[in-house]
N, C-alpha and C positions, 0 to 999 in steps of 0.2 A: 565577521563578514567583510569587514572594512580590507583588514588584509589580503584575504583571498581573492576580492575584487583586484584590486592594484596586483597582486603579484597574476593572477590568470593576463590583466591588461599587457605586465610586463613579457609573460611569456608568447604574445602575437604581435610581441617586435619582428624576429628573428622569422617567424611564420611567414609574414609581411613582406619581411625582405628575399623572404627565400622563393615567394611563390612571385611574387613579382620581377625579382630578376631571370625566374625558368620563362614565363610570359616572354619579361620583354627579346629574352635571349632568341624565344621558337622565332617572335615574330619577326624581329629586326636584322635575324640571321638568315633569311629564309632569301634564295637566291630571286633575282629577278629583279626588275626596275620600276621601281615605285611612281613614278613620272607617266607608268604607258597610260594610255588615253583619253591625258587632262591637256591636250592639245588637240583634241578631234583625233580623223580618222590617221592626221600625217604624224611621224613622230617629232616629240620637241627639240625647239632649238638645243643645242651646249649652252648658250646663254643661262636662255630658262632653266636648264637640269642641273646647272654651277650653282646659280641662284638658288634652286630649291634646295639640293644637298646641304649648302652650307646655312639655311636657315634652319633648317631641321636637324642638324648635324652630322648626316648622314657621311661625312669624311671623316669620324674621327674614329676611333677603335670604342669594339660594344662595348669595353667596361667604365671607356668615359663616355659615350653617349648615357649608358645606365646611370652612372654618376651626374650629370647633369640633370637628366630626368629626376631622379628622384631627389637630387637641389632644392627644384622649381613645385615637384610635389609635396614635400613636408612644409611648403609655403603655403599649398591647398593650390597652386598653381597645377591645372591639367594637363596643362599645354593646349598649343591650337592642333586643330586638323590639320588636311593637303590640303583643305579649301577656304583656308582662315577664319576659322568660326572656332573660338573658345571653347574646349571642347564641355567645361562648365558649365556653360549657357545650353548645350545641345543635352545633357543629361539632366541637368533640373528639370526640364521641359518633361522628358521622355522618364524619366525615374518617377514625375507623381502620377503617370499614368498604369506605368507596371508593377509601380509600387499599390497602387488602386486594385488594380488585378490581381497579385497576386495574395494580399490578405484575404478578398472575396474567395479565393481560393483555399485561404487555408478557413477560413471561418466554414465554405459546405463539407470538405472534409475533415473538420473536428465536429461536426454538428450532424451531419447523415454519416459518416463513418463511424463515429463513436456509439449513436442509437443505436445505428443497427448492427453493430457487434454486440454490445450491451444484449439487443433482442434477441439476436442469434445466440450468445452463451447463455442467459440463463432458459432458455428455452433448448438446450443443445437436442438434437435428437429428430424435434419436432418440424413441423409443417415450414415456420418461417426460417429455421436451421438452414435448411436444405435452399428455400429459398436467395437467402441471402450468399451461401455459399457458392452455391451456382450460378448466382446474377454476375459475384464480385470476380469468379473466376474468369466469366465468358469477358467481362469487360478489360480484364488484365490481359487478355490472349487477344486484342484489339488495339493494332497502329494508333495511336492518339490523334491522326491526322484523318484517320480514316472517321473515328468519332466525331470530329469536329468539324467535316464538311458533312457527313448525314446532318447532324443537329441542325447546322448552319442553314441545311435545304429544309430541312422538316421544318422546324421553329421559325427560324429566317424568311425562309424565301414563301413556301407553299402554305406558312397558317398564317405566318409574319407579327407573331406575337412577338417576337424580339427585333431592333434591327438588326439585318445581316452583315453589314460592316460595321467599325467602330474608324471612321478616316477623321476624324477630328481629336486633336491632343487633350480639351476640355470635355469629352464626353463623359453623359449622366452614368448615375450609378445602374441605372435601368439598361443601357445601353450594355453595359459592360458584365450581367449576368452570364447570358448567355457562354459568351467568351470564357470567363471566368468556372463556369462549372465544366467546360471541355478541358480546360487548365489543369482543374481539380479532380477530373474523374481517374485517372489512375489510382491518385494518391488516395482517394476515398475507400477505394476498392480495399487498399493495403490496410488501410487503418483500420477498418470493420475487421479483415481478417485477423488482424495484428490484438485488436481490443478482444475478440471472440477468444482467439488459443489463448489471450495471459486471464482472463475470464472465468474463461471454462476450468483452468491448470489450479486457479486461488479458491478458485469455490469448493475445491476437493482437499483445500490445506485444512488441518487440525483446527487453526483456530477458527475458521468458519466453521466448524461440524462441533465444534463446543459452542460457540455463542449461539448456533442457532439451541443447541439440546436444552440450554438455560432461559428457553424461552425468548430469544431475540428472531423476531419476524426474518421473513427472508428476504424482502423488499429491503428491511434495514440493513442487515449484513453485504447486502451487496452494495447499499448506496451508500454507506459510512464505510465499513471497512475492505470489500472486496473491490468495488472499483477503484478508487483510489492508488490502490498498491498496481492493478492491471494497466491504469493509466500510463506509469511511471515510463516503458518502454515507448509508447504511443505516445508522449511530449518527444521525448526521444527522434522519434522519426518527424514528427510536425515541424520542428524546430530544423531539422537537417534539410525538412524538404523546402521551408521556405526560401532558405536561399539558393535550390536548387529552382524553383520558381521563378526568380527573379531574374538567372541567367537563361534558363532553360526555356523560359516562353515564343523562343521562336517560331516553331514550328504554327502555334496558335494566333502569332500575333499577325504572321502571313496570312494566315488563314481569314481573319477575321478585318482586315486591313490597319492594324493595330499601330500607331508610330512608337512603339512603346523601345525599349533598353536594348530587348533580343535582336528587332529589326534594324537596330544601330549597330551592334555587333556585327551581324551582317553582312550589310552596307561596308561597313569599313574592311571586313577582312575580302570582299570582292573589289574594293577599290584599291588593298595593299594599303589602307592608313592607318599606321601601326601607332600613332598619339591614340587615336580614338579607341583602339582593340585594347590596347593596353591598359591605358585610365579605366575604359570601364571596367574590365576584369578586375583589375585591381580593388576599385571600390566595392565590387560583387564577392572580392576574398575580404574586404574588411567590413561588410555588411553579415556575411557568412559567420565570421567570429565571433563579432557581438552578439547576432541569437542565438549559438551555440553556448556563450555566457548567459545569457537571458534563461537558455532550457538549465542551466547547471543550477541557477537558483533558484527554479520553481522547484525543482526536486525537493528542496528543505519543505516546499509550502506542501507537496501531497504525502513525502512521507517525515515526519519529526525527528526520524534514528538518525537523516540523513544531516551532519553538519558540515557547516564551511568555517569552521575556527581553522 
């Protein structure tokens, strides 16, 4: 286990460097002038634009700008913004809130996704079958923005059982439901569908139609040996979506008034502050790897055959 951790570690060097210099290459190559409208409506001095080029490095060629950046990053140095705020200090902030988010996220869709796959396959056929297939569909073929401002007026605004924005960085966990199941409702959708077909496909394997004929109940065979094996693709996707979560919240954190990672994201690629688009993406690919390691050794825990010698 020991080895296979260290060498997967060793293999999201190369991954690291590779997605991070495509990054830095889109952003920092990308024509235009980084300076327009941090001077008001008139444009900046040559002073100021000498000044800021060379603090940023913005004169040197991109494979030493990228060489100094990632210097100052294997330091855990972010670097600062256009507007000199550390870009560290601005993701600490904003990562425990999306980071908040998006577990609440993944915890309704492994917990109503997974039931009601569960419900829907061993019941395939029936009353809730259909039910669920047809709720998870209508909800997949629905904009997530469209979602999340109904909710927002329904819940929010017109019963007001939730609040309707979340504008504070420290907000409760109560606050941040709502938000968080608009987050989550595509990927729930997927996962019921997803838990239902590998479900429905194991309960017709040989070894479920012998254990149950030897007298093993049928409640048993699915909770011991059929879900488990069904699971296996559904960590799969859980594990891939959360890091798509953490970058992907934009659309919801707008929505919901959110200061969270996505609106950071943002913020910088309409300002052209290519420190901040950068680092974060960057931490959002090496946050991405690790629970992509994290899903590769739950595998050993749901199936036994499965080793990492």
């Amino acid at each position: 286990m020991g080895k296979y951790i260290v060498r997967r570690l060793l293999q999201m060097i190369p991954v690291v460097l590779g997605a991070t210099f495509i990054i830095f290459a889109m952003v920092f190559a990308l024509p235009g002038d980084p300076t327009a409208g941090k001077c008001g409506e008139r444009p900046c001095s040559p002073e100021y634009v000498a000044k800021f080029r060379e603090e940023h490095n913005l004169n040197d060629p991109l494979p030493v700008q990228y060489g100094k950046y990632l210097g100052k990053f294997v330091q855990g140095d972010l670097g600062t913004n256009y507007y000199g705020i550390p870009v560290k200090e601005d993701l600490a902030k904003r990562y425990t809130i999306t980071g908040r988010l998006a577990l609440m996220a993944i915890a309704f869709e492994a917990v109503i996704g997974i039931l009601a796959g569960v419900l829907a396959g061993v019941r395939k056929g029936r009353f809730i079958d259909n039910l669920v297939t047809v709720s998870t569909l209508f909800v997949i073929s629905i904009p997530v923005f469209v979602i999340g401002v109904f909710m927002q007026y329904l819940f929010g605004i017109k019963w007001g059982i939730f609040p309707a924005t979340v504008p504070s960085l420290e907000a409760s966990t109560y606050s941040l439901i709502l938000p968080a199941f608009v987050l989550g409702s595509l990927s729930i959708a997927y996962v019921a569908r997803l838990t239902r077909t590998n479900l429905v496909e194991n309960l017709r394997a040989d070894y479920v139609r012998t254990a149950v004929a030897k007298g093993l109940t049928k409640k048993r065979a699915v909770g011991v040996h059929t879900l488990r094996n069904s699971l296996i693709p559904v960590v799969t996707f859980i594990g891939a979506d959360f890091g798509g979560l953490l970058g992907g919240a934009i659309v919801t954190e707008r929505i919901f008034n959110i200061q969270g990672v996505g609106g950071y994201i943002w913020k910088g690629i309409n300002s052209r502050d290519g420190v901040a688009v950068v680092s974060t993406v960057t931490v959002l690919v090496i946050v991405y790897l690790l629970v992509n390691l994290l899903v590769d050794l739950l595998y050993g825990v749901l199936d036994p055959r499965i080793s990492h010698d």
